[in-house]
DRENTOR-140417 format. One record per atom (N, C-alpha, C, O): residue number from 0; residue in three letters; atom name; x, y, z. Coordinates in nm, 4 decimals. Example, Ala and Ser with C-alpha at 12.3 -4.5 7.8 and 13.67 -1.06 7.14 Angstrom:
BEGIN
  num  residuo  atomo         u         v         w
    0      Ala      N    1.3190   -0.5690    0.7800
    0      Ala     CA    1.2300   -0.4500    0.7800
    0      Ala      C    1.3200   -0.3300    0.7800
    0      Ala      O    1.4236   -0.3319    0.8465
    1      Ser      N    1.2850   -0.2250    0.7080
    1      Ser     CA    1.3670   -0.1060    0.7140
    1      Ser      C    1.2900    0.0030    0.7870
    1      Ser      O    1.3409    0.1138    0.8039
END
This chain:
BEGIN
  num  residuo  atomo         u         v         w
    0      Unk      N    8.8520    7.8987   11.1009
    0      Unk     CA    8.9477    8.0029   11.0714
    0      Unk      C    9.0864    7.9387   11.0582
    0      Unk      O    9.1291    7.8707   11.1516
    1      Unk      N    9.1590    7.9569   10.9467
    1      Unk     CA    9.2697    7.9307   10.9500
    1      Unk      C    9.4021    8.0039   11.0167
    1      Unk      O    9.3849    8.1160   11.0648
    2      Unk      N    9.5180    7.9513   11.0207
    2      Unk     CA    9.5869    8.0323   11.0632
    2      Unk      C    9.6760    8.1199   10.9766
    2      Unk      O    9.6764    8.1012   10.8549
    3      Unk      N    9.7709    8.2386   11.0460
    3      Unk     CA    9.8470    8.3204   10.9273
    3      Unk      C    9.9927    8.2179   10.9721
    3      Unk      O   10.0169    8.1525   11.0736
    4      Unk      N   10.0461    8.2337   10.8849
    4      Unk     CA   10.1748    8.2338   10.8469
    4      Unk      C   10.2955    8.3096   10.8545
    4      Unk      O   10.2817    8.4003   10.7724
    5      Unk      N   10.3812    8.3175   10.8976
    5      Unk     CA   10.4692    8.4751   10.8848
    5      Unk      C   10.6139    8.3955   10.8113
    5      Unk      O   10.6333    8.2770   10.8383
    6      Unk      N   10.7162    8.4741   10.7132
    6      Unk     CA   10.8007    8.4299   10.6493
    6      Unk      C   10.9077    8.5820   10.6818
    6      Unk      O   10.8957    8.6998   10.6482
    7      Unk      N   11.0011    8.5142   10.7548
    7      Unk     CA   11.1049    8.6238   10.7404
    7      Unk      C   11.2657    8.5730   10.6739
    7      Unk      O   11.3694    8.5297   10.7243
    8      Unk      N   11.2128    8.6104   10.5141
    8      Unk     CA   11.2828    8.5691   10.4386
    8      Unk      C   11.4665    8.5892   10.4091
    8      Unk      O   11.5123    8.7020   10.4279
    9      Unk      N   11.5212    8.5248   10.3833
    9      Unk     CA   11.6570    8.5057   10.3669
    9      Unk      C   11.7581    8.3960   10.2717
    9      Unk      O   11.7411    8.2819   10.2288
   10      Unk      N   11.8590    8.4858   10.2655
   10      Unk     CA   11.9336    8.4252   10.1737
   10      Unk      C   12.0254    8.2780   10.1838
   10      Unk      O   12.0813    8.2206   10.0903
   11      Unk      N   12.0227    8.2521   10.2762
   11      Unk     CA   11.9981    8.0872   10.3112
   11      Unk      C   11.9360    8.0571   10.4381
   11      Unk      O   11.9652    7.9390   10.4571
   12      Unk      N   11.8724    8.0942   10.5275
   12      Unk     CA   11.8119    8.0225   10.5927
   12      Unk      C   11.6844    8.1390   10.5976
   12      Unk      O   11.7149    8.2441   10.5413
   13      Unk      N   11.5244    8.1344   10.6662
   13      Unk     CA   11.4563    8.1433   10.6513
   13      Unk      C   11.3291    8.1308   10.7586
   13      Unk      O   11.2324    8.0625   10.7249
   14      Unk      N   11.3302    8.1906   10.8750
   14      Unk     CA   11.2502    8.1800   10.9941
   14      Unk      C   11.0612    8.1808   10.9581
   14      Unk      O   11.0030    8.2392   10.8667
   15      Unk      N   11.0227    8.1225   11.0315
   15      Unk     CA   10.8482    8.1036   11.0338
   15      Unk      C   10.8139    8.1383   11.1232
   15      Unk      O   10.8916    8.1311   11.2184
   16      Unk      N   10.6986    8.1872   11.1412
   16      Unk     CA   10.5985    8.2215   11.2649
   16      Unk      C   10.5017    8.1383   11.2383
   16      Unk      O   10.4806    8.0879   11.1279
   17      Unk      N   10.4410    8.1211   11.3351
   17      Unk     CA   10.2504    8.0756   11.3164
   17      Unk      C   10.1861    8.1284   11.4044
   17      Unk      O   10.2348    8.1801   11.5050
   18      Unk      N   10.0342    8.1196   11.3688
   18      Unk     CA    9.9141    8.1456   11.4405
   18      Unk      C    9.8838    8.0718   11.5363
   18      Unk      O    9.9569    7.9730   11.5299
   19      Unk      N    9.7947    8.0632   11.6488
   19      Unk     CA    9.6733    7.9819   11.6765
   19      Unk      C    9.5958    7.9792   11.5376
   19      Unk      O    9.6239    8.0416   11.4353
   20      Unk      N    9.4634    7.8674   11.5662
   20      Unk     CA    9.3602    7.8468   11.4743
   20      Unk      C    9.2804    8.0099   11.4905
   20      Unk      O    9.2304    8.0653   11.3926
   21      Unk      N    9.2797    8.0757   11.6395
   21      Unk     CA    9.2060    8.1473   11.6419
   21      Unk      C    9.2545    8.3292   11.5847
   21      Unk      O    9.1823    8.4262   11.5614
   22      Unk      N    9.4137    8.3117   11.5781
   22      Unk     CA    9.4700    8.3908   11.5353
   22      Unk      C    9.4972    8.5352   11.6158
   22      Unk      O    9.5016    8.6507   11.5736
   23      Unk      N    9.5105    8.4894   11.7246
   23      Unk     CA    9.5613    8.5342   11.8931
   23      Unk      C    9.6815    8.5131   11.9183
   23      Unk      O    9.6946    8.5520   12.0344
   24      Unk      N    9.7751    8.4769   11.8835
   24      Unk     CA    9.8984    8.4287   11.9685
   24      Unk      C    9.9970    8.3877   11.8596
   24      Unk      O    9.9744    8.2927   11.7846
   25      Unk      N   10.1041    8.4602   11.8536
   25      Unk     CA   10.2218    8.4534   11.7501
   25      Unk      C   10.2956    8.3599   11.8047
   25      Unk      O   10.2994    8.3575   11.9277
   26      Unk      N   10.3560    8.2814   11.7442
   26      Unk     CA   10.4420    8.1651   11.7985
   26      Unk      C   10.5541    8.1609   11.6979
   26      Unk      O   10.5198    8.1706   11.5800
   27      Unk      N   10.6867    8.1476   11.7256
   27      Unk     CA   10.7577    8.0481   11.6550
   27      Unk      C   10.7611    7.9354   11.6045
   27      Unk      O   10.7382    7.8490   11.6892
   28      Unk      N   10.7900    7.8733   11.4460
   28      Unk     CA   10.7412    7.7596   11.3813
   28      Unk      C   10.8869    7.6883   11.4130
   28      Unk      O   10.9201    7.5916   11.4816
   29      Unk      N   10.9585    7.7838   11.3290
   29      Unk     CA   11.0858    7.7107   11.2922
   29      Unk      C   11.1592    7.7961   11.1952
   29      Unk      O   11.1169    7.8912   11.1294
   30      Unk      N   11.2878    7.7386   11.2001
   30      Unk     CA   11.4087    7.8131   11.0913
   30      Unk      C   11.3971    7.6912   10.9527
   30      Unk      O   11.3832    7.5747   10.9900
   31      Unk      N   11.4020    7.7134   10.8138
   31      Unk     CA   11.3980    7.5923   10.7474
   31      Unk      C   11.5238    7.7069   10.6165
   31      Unk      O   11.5296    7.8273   10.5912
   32      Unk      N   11.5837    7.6123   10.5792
   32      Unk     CA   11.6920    7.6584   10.4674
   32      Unk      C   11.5812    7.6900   10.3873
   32      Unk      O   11.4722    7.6330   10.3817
   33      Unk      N   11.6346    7.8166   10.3081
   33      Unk     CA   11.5913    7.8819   10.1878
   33      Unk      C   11.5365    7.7996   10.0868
   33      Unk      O   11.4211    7.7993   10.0440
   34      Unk      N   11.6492    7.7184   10.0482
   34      Unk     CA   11.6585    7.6499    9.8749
   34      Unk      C   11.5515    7.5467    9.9592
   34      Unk      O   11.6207    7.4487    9.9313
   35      Unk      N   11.4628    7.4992   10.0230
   35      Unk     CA   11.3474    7.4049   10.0980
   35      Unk      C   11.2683    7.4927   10.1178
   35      Unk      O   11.1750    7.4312   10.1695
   36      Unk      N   11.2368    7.6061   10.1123
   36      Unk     CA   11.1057    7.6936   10.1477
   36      Unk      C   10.9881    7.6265   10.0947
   36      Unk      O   10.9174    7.5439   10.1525
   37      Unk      N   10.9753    7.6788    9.9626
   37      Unk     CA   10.8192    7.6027    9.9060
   37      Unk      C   10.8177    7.4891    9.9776
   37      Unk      O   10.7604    7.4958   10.0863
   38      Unk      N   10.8934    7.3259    9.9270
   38      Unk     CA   10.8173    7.2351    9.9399
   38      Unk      C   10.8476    7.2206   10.0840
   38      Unk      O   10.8145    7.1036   10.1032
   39      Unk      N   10.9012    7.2788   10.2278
   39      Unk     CA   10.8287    7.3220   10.3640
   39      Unk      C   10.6978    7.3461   10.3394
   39      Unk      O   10.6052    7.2655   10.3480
   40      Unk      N   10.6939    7.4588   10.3089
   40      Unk     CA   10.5341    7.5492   10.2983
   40      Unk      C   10.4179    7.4243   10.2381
   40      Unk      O   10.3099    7.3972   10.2907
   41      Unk      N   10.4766    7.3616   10.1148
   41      Unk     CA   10.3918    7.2981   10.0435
   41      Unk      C   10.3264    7.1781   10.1673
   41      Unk      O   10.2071    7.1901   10.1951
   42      Unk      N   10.4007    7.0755   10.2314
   42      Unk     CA   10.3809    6.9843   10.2987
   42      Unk      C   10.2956    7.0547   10.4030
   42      Unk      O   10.1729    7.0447   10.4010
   43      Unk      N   10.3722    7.1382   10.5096
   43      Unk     CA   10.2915    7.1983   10.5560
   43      Unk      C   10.1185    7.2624   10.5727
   43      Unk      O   10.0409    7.2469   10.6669
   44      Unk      N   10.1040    7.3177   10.4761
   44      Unk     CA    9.9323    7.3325   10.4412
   44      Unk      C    9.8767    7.1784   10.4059
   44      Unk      O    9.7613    7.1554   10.3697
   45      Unk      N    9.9819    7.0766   10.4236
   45      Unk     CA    9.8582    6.9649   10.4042
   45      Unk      C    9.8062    6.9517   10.5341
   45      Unk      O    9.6880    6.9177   10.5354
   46      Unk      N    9.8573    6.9678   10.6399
   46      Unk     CA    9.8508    6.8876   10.7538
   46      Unk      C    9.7813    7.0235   10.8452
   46      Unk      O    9.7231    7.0070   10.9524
   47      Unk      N    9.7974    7.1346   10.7904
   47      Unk     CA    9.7427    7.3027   10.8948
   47      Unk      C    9.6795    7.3270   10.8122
   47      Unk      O    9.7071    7.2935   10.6971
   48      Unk      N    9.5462    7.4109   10.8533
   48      Unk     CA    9.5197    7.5285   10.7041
   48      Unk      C    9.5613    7.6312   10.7890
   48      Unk      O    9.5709    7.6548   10.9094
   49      Unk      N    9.5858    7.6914   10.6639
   49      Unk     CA    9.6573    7.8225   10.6602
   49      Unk      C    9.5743    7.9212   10.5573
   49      Unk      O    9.5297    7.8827   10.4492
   50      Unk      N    9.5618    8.0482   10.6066
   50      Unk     CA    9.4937    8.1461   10.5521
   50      Unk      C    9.5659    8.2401   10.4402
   50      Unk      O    9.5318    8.2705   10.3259
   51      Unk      N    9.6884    8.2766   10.5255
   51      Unk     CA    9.7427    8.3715   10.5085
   51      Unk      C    9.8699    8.3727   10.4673
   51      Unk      O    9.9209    8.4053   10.5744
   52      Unk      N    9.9599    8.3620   10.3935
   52      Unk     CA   10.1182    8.3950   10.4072
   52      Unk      C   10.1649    8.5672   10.4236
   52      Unk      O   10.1449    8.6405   10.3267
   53      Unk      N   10.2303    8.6273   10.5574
   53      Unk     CA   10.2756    8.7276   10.5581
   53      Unk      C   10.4247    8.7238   10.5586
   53      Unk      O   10.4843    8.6543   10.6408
   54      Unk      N   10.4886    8.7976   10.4680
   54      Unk     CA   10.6199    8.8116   10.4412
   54      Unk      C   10.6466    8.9384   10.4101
   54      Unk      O   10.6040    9.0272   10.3362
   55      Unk      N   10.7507    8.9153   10.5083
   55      Unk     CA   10.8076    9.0638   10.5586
   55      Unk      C   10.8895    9.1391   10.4200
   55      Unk      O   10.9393    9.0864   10.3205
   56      Unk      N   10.8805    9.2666   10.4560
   56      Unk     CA   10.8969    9.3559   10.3195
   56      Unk      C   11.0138    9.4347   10.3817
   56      Unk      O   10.9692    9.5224   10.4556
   57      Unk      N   11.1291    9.4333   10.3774
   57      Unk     CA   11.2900    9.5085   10.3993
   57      Unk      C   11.2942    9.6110   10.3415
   57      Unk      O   11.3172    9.6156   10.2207
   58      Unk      N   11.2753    9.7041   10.4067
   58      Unk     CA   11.2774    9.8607   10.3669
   58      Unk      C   11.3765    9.9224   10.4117
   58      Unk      O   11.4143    9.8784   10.5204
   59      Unk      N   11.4755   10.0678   10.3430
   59      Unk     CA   11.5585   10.1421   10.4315
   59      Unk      C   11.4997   10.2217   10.5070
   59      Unk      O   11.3804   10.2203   10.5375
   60      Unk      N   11.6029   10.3138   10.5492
   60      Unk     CA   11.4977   10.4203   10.6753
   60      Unk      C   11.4154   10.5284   10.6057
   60      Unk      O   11.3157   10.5810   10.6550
   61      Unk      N   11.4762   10.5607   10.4657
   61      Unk     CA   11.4072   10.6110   10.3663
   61      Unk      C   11.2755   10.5485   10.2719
   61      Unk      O   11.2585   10.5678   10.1515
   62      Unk      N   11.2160   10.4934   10.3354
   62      Unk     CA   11.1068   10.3704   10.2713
   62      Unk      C   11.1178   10.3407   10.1177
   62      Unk      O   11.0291   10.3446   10.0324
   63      Unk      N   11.2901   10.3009   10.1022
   63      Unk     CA   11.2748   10.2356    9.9578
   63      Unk      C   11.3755   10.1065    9.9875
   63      Unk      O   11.4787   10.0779   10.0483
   64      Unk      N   11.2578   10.0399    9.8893
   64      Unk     CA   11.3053    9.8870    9.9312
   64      Unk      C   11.4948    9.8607    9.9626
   64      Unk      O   11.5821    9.9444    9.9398
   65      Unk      N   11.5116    9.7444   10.0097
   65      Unk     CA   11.6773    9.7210   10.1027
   65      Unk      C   11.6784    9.6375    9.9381
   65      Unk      O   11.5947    9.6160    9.8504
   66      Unk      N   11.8584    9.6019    9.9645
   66      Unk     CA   11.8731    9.5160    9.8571
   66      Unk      C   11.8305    9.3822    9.8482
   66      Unk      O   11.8224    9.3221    9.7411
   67      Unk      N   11.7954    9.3203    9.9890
   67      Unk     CA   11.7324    9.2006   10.0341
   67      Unk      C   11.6359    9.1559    9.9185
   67      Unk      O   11.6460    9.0540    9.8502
   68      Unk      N   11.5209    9.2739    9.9096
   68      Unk     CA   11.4103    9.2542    9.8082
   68      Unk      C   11.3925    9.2036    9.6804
   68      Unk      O   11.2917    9.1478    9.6370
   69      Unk      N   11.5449    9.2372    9.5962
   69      Unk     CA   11.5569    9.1579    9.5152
   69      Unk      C   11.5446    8.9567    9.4729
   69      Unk      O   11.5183    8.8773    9.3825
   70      Unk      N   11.5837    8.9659    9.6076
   70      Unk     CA   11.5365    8.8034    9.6816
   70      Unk      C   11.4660    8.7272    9.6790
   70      Unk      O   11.4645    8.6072    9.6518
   71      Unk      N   11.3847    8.8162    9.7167
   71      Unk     CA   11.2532    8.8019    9.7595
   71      Unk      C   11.1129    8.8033    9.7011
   71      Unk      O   11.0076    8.7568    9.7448
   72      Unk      N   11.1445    8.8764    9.5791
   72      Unk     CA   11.0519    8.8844    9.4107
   72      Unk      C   11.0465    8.7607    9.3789
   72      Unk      O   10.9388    8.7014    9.3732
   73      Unk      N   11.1668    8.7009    9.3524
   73      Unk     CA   11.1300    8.5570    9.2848
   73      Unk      C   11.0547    8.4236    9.3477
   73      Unk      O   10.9943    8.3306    9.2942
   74      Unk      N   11.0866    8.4573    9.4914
   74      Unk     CA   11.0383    8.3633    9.5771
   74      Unk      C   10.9033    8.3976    9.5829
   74      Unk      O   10.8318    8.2985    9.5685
   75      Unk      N   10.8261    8.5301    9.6031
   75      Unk     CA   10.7066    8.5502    9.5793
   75      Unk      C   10.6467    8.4852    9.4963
   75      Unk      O   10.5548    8.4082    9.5241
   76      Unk      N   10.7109    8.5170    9.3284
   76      Unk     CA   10.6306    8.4692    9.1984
   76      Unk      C   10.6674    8.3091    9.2107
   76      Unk      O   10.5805    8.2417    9.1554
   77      Unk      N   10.7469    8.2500    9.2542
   77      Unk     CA   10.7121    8.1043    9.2411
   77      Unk      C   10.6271    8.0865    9.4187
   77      Unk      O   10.5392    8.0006    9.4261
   78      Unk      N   10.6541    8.1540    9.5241
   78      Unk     CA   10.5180    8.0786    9.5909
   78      Unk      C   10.3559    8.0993    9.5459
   78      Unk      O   10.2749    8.0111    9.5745
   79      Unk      N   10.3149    8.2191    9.4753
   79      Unk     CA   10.2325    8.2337    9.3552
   79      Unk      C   10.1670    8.1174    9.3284
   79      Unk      O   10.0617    8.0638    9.3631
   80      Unk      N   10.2678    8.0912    9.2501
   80      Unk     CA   10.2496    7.9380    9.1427
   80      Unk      C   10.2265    7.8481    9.2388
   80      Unk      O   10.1093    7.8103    9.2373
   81      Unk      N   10.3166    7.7811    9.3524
   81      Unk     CA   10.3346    7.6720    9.4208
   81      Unk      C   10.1755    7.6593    9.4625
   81      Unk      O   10.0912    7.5763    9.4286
   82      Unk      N   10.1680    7.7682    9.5450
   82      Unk     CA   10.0333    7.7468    9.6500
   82      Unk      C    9.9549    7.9096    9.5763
   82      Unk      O    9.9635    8.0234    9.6223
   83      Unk      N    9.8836    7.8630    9.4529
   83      Unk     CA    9.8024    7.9538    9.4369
   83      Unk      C    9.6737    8.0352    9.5288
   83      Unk      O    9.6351    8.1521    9.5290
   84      Unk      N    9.6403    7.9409    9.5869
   84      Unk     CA    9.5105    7.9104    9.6803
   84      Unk      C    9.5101    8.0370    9.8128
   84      Unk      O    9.4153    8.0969    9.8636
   85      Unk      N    9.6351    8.0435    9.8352
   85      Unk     CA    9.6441    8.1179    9.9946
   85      Unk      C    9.7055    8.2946    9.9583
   85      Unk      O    9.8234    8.2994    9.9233
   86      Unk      N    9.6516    8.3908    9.9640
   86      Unk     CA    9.7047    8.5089    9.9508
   86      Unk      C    9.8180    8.5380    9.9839
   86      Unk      O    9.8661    8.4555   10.0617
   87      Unk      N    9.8937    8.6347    9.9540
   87      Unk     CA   10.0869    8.6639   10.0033
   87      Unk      C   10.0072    8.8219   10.0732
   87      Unk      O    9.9157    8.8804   10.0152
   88      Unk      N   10.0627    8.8628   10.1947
   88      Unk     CA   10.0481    9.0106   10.2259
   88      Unk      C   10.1765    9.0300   10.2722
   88      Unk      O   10.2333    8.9429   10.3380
   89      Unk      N   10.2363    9.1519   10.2402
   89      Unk     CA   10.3632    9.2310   10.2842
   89      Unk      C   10.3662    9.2898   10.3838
   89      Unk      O   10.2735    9.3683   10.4036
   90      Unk      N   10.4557    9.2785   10.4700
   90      Unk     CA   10.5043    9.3928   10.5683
   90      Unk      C   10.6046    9.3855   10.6182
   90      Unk      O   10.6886    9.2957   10.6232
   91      Unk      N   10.5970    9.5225   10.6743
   91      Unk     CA   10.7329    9.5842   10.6751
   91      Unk      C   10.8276    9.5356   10.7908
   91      Unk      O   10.8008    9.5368   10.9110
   92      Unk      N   10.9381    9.4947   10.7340
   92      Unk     CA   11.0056    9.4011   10.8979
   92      Unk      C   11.1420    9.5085   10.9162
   92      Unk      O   11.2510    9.4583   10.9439
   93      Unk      N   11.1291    9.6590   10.8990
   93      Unk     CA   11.2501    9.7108   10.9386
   93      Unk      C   11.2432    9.7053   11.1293
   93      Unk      O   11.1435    9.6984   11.2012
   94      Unk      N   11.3883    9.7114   11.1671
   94      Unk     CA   11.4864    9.6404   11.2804
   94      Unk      C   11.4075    9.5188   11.3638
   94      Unk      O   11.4012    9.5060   11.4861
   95      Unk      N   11.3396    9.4192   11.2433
   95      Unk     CA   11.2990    9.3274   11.3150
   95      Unk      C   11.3921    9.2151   11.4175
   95      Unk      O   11.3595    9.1542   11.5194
   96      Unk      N   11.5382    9.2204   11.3288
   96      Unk     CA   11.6454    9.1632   11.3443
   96      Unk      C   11.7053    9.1791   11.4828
   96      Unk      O   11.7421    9.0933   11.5630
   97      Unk      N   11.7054    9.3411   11.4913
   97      Unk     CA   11.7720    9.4037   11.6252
   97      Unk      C   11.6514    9.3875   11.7113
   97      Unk      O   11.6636    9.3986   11.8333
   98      Unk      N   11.5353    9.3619   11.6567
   98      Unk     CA   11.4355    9.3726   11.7943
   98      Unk      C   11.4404    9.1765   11.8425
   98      Unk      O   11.4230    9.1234   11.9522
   99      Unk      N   11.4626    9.1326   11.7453
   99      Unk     CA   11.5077    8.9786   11.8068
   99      Unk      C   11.6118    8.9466   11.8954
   99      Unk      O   11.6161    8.8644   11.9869
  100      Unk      N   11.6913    9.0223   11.8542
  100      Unk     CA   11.8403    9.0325   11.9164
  100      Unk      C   11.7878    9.0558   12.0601
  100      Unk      O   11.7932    8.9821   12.1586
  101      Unk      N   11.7298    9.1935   12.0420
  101      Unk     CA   11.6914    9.2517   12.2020
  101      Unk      C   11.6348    9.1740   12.3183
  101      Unk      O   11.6623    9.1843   12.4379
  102      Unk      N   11.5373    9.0822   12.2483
  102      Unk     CA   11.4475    9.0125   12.2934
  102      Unk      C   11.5529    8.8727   12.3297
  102      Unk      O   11.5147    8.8165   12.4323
  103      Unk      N   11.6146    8.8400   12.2977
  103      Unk     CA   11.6957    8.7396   12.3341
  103      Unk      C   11.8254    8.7102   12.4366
  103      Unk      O   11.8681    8.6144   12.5009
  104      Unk      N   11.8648    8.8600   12.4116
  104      Unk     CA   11.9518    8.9220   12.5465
  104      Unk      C   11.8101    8.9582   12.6837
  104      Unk      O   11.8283    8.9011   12.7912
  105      Unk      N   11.6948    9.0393   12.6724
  105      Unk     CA   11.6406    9.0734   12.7671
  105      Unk      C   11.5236    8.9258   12.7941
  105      Unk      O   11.4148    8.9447   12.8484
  106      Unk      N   11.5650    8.7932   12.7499
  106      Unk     CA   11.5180    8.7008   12.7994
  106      Unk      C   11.6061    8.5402   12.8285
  106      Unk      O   11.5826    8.4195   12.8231
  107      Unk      N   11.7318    8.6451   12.8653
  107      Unk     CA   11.8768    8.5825   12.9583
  107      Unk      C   11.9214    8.4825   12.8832
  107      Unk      O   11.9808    8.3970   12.9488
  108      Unk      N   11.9118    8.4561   12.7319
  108      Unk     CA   11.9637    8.4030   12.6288
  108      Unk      C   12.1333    8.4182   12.7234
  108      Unk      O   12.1457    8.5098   12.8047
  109      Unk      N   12.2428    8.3254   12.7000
  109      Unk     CA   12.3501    8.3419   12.6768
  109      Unk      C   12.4169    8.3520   12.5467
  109      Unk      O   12.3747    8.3011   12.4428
  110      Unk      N   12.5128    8.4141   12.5581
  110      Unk     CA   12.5687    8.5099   12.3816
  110      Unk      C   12.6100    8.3496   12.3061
  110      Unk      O   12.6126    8.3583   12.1833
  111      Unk      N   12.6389    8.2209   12.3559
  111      Unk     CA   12.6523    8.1230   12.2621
  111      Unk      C   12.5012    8.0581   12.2091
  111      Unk      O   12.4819    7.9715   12.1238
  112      Unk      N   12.4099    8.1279   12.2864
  112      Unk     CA   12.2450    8.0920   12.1999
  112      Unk      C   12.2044    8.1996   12.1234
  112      Unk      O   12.1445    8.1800   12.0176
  113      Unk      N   12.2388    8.3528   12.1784
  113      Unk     CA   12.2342    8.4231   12.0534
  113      Unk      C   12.2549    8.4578   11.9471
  113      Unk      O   12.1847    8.5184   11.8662
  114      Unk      N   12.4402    8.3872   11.9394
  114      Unk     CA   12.4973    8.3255   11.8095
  114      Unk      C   12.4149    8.2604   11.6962
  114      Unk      O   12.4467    8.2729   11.5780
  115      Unk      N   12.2939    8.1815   11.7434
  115      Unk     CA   12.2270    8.0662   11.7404
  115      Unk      C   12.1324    8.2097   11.5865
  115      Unk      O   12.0622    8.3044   11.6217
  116      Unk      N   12.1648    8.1766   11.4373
  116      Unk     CA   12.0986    8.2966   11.3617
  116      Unk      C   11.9819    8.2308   11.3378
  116      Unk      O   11.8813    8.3010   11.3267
  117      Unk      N   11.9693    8.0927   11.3253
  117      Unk     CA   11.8428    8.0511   11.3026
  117      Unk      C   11.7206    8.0765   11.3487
  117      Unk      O   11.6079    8.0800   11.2991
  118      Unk      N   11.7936    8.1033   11.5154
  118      Unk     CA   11.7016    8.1366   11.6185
  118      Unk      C   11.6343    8.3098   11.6759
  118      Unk      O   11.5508    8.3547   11.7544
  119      Unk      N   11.7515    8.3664   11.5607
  119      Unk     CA   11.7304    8.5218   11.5550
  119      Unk      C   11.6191    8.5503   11.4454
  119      Unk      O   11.5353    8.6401   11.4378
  120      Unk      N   11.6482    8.4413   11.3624
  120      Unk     CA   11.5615    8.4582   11.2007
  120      Unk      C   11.4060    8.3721   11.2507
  120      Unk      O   11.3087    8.4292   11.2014
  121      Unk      N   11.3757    8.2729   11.3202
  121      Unk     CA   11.2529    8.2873   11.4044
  121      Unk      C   11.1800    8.3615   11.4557
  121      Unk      O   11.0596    8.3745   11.4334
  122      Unk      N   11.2683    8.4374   11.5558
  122      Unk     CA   11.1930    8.5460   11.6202
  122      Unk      C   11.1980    8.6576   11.5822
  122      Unk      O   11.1627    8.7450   11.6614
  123      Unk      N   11.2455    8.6973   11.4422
  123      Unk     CA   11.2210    8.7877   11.3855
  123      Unk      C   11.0806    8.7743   11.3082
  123      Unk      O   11.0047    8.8702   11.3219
  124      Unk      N   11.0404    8.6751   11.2346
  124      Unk     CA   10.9222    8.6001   11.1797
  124      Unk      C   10.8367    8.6576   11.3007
  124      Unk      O   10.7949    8.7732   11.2948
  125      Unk      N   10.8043    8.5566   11.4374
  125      Unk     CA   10.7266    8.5831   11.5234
  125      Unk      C   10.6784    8.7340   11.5216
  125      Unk      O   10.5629    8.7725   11.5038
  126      Unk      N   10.8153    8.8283   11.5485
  126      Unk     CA   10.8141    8.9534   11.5494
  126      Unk      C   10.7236    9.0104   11.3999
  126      Unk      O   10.6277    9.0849   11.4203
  127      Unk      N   10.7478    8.9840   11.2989
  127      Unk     CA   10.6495    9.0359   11.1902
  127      Unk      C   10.5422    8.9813   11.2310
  127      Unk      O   10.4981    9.0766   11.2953
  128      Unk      N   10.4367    8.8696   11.2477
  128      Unk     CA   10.3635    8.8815   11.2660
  128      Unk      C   10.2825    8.8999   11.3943
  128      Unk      O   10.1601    8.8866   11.3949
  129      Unk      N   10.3485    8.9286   11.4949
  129      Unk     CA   10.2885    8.9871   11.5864
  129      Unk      C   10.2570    9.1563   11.5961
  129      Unk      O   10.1577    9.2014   11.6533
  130      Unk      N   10.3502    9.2314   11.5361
  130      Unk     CA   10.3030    9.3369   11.4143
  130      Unk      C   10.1909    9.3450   11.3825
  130      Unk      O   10.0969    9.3976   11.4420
  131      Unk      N   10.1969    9.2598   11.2249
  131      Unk     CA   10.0750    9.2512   11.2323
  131      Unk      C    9.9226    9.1688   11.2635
  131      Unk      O    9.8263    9.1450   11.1906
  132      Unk      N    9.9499    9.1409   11.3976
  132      Unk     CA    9.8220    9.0830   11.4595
  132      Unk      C    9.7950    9.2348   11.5403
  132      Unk      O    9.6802    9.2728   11.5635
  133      Unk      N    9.9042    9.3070   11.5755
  133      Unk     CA    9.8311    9.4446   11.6771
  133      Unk      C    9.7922    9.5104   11.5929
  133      Unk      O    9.7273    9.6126   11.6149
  134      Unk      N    9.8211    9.4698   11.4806
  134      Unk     CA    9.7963    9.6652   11.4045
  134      Unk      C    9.6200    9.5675   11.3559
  134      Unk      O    9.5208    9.6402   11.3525
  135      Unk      N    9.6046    9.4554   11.3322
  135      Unk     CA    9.5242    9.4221   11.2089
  135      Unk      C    9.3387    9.4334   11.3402
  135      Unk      O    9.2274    9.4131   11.2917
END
């Protein structure tokens, strides 16, 4: 079994989640700059398999897409191309951001590590796919 992937995408930097092999346990990968996504991802599946890419889908409170999404189309159709092989699934990462935040104050973070956005845009990732590991 491979593992999933989680992508909580952004306009320059860019948080990861990962699996276990067994696909139990959401972890933080890492923050990697935007304009490096693919060839991250690309190197990456040499050395892991990976099943799955889930990337989070930015919705308003009215379930129509945020302006984020525009973003996020193109990066789809070229990871497409890049890594044909591995499926893309969407979901929905509304207040994944504020639920990182939360999680970082209610795990005695000090406010000069919460500053830390790389580390908000991680555990927002984690946070999508631990989502969906409960719901799946």
């Amino acid at each position: 079994m491979g593992r999933i992937l989680a992508i909580d995408y952004g306009k320059v930097r860019t948080g990861i989640a990962i699996t276990d092999e067994l696909q139990i346990i959401a972890s933080g990968l890492t923050t990697v700059d935007t304009k490096e996504l693919i060839s991250f991802l690309e190197d990456y599946i040499k050395t892991e398999s990976v099943e799955l890419f889930l990337v989070g889908e930015p919705k308003q409170m009215n379930n129509t897409p945020s302006e984020s999404e525009a973003l996020i189309i193109p990066f789809l159709e070229k990871l497409e191309k890049a890594i044909p092989d591995i499926p893309i699934k969407r979901v929905d990462e509304r207040f994944t951001s504020k639920m990182a935040f939360q999680t970082m104050i209610d795990s005695g973070l000090s406010k000069k590590k919460r500053k830390n956005k790389s580390l908000v845009d991680q555990i927002s990732a984690t946070l999508i796919l631990q989502n969906y590991l409960y719901s799946k």
